[in-house]
Structure formats: structure tokens, C-alpha cells
Steps between C-alpha positions, in 0.01 A plus 500: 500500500276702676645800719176607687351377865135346511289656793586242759888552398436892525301414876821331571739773426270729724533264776895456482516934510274519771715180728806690357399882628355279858783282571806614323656644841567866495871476659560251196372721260691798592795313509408393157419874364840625645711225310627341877527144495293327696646166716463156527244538817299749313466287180380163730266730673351622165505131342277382837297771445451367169447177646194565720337685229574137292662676196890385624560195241335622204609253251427213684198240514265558754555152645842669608329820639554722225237706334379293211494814256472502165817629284336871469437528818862409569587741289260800628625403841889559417397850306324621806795401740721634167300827517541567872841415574339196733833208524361183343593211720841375455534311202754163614247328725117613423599502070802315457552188721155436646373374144755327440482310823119479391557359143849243658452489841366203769196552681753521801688783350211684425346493855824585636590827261184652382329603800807689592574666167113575522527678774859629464580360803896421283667673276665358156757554247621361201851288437519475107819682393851432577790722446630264182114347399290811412377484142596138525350420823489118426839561555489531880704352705383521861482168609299295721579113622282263710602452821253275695182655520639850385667658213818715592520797255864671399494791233396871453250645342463912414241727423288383809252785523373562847757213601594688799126478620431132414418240746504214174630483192368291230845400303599311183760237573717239319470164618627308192763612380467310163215669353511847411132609565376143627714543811350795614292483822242742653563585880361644767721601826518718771675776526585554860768222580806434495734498153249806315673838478344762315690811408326800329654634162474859530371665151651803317147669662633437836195237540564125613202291408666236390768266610752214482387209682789241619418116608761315707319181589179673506223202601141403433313199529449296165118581521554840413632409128176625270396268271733207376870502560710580196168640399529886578595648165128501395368622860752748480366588146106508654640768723618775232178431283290569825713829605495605148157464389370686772757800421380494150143630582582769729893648466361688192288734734830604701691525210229792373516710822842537462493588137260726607774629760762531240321725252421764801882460551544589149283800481641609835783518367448652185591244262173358368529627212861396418424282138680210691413490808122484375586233259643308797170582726272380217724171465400457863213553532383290203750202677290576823147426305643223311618382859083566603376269238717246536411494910078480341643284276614261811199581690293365202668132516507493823081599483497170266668271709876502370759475759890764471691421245793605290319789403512645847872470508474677202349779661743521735815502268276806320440681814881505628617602145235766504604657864870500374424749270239698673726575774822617296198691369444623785891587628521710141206728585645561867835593282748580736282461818538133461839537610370668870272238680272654684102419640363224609596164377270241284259285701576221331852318316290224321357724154333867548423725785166535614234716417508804627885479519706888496666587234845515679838423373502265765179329403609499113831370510496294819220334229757495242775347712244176569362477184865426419492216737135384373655465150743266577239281708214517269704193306427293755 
């Protein structure tokens, strides 16, 4: 494994800073620097701005319109974006469902959905987990029967990140009830009609990102099952290796800007030099670098060919331990100013703030509250 660019890859990295410091609007980025969320509107308008520049879908072929790149420039890319606080696009159509509808899909389904996840013309989210089939999520139980030319879906699913937003879902179903994982279908329905209700679940941070999605003879037409029916269990497992592998080669870098954060926090506060408190930093930090080398260690077999794998949901399980313990880190060394929330809140409820991020009690343990929630998802 070789860590350092070639020229052309270093020529590349100048190009994505100087695109970055042109086209990275100024509103967005001051939103950005002052911790302020930034909406749905303002991440589609940043994604087409990606788009026209040709760098929106970077992962896929270029048959599909994506950018053809090679894995380090993939991974360059995401550090730059990383390194300015720049949104990536949002993960559930561009990363997650578009290759699987590339790798399962008809030719139909792929004219149909592409162009507009392409161009995020619709937004996405996920249906995986149900209140009683987390861990176990072969264990779902939303169901979907053929009715004519549709399939009528009844069932709930949780965690539905961004479900509030989402014009589609892409769904796994049970349509056989006699096989435990070979009943399982992969679907694709609206979310605007009648029979969907989404309800936010509001966090111990205050935030509501994600959601519990109800289905009370939700319909879609047959054609939008991916793949074969009774066949979604291994679609569904294409999915995670996709939105894990990428994860692997670039989480690592904001994992180490908010180390970074945490030991000014410590020396703020006067306790870098408490004999335990260090010993817990250097655990850290030598979990973030271990964390690094396993993200080069994706982006090598990835270089070579290999496609995710286990090892990527590895990464994640790692990861989510690792935050756990970072953050109660992080509530000891605020001591009793954990208990007073105050400053602005995280930017994000999926892993760790962004770079730059304050070092507020808001920021830390609005963190800590979600890396809570992360642990108990990262089983998925």
C-alpha cells in the first residue's frame, strides 16, 4: 500500500481546491462555518452545481454520467469536500440505490430513475429497519401482495433518514411469507400518495432526521420490484457493501478533525495532563489512525478491482464503537458543563461533526446523544 499521489493525482487535487474555492457558494459556506444547517433546497442546488461541473455521481460508470474516476481520485475528491465543509451529495439515491438499480435493474428502470437521481431532480430514503427487525432485519415484516398490475404495501419501517424530504423510497418487502430471507423483495414507491405517513422521532439533541414511516395500502406498479421477486435479500445486501465501502476511505479524515477538536478542549480546560485523560486521548487517537489505514486499506482493493465486502461492515461496527467512547470522552472533559447545553448544535446526527465544528457543549454532547443512536444502527 502506497499512501502518496502521482503528479496527475496531485494536478487533480489542485483542480478539486480551485472548483471548491470557485463554486462552493459563499452563503453555503458561511452557513457551513457557523454550524447552521443548511436545507433541502440548498443541498439540491449544491448537488446541480455539482452536476454541471460533471463531478455529481462519482462512483458511477461513465455510461451513466458519472465521472469515471479512479478510486484515489474518489478519495482526494471526498478529502477536499471533507476539508472544506462542502455537503457531499446525498448518499440514498446518487451512492446507495442508483447502483443497485445499475447492477439489478431493467433497461426500463434505469432510463426512468437515473437521469433524475443524476440530476437530483427526486429525493430518496431508505426503508430497511422495522421497530421489531433491526439487527435481524430478515425479520421484517412489512408486507407487500400483488394486486393486478401493482403491489399494495402494509407495514412500518423506522429510522428513515431524510424521510420527511423523500419523494421515493426504495423498501425491502416480504412477499413470501415461507422463506425467511428468500421472501424478501426490493421496492421502489412513491412517497406522495395516499396510505404513507411519516412522523419524525425527535432525538434527545432536539434534532429529527429520522423517522417512522407507516404503509396502509401504499401502491406501486409490479415493475418497480428490483431485480427478481423473492430475490431482494442479496440486493439489499449490494446496498450496505456500496454505502459502506465508500465510508471506509474517507470517515477516517472527519474522525481526525474532531480528535483534533477534543485535545484543544482538553488543554482548554486544563486537563491534558490528567494521567487518564491522556491515556484515553492516546487510545483515540491511535483508534483514529488505525481507522485511516483501514479506509487506504479499502481504497487499495477497490484500486485492484475488488468490489465492498464484509470488511466494510466491519469498519462500520469499528467506527460506531469508537465514537461511543470518544464522546463520553468528551462529556468527562466538559465535567459538569455537560449537564448545561449550550452553543450551536452538531451539523450532522449520522457519526462526527464537521470540520471546523465549535467546541460547544452543544456541539459535544448533541454528538454524544447521536452517536448513541448510531450504535444501535451500526448492527444493521
Amino acid at each position: 500500500m502506497n499512501a502518496d499521489f502521482t503528479a496527475a493525482e496531485l494536478a487533480f487535487q489542485a483542480e478539486v481546491r480551485e472548483f471548491l474555492a470557485n463554486e462552493f457558494p459563499a452563503e453555503l459556506k458561511q452557513k457551513v462555518d457557523k454550524r447552521i444547517r443548511l436545507s433541502k433546497d440548498e443541498i439540491v442546488g449544491w448537488q446541480k452545481i455539482l452536476h454541471k461541473k460533471g463531478w455529481m455521481a462519482v462512483n458511477w460508470p461513465q455510461e451513466f454520467g458519472g465521472t469515471g474516476w479512479t478510486a484515489t481520485q474518489k478519495y482526494i475528491f471526498s478529502t477536499e469536500m471533507g476539508l472544506v465543509g462542502a455537503p457531499e451529495p446525498t448518499p440514498f439515491g446518487v451512492t446507495m440505490v442508483a447502483p443497485v438499480i445499475m447492477a439489478y435493474g431493467s433497461e426500463e428502470q434505469k432510463q426512468r430513475f437515473l437521469p433524475d437521481i443524476l440530476e437530483s431532480n427526486v429525493w430518496w430514503c431508505q426503508g430497511y429497519s422495522e421497530p421489531n427487525a433491526g439487527s435481524d432485519l430478515a425479520s421484517l415484516k412489512t408486507m407487500a401482495v400483488r394486486d393486478g398490475d401493482d403491489y399494495v404495501v402494509n407495514g412500518n419501517k423506522t429510522w428513515n433518514t431524510y424521510g420527511q424530504y423523500a419523494d421515493w423510497i426504495f423498501c425491502l418487502v416480504r412477499t413470501d411469507r415461507s422463506d425467511k430471507h428468500k421472501g424478501i423483495s426490493f421496492l421502489l414507491y412513491p412517497m406522495e400518495q395516499p396510505g404513507v405517513e411519516v412522523r419524525p422521532i425527535a432525538m434527545m439533541s432536539g434534532e429529527s432526521e429520522f423517522n417512522e414511516t407507516f404503509f396502509t395500502d401504499a401502491r406501486t406498479p409490479k415493475e418497480n420490484v428490483v431485480g427478481q421477486v423473492n430475490g431482494g435479500w442479496g440486493v439489499a445486501m449490494t446496498l450496505l457493501g456500496y454505502e459502506r465501502g465508500e465510508a471506509a476511505a474517507t470517515t477516517p479524515i472527519a474522525f481526525r478533525s474532531e480528535l483534533d477538536r477534543l485535545f484543544a478542549m482538553a488543554k482548554e480546560r486544563g486537563v491534558s495532563d490528567d494521567p487518564v485523560i491522556r491515556q484515553r486521548l492516546a487510545e483515540a487517537y491511535s483508534k483514529v489512525e488505525i481507522m485511516r489505514y483501514m479506509g487506504l486499506g479499502t481504497l487499495t482493493r477497490f484500486i485492484k478491482g475488488a468490489t465492498p465486502g464484509p470488511s466494510e461492515s466491519l469498519f462500520k461496527l469499528y467506527w460506531s464503537e469508537y465514537h461511543k467512547a470518544v464522546t463520553e470522552l468528551a462529556v468527562d472533559i466538559l465535567g459538569a458543563d455537560a449537564m448545561w447545553i449550550e452553543g450551536q448544535q452538531p451539523m450532522t446526527s449520522f457519526s462526527t461533526d464537521l470540520p471546523g465544528s465549535p467546541n460547544s457543549s452543544a456541539s459535544w454532547v448533541g454528538t454524544f446523544y447521536n452517536a448513541r443512536a448510531g450504535d444501535r444502527k451500526s448492527v444493521v
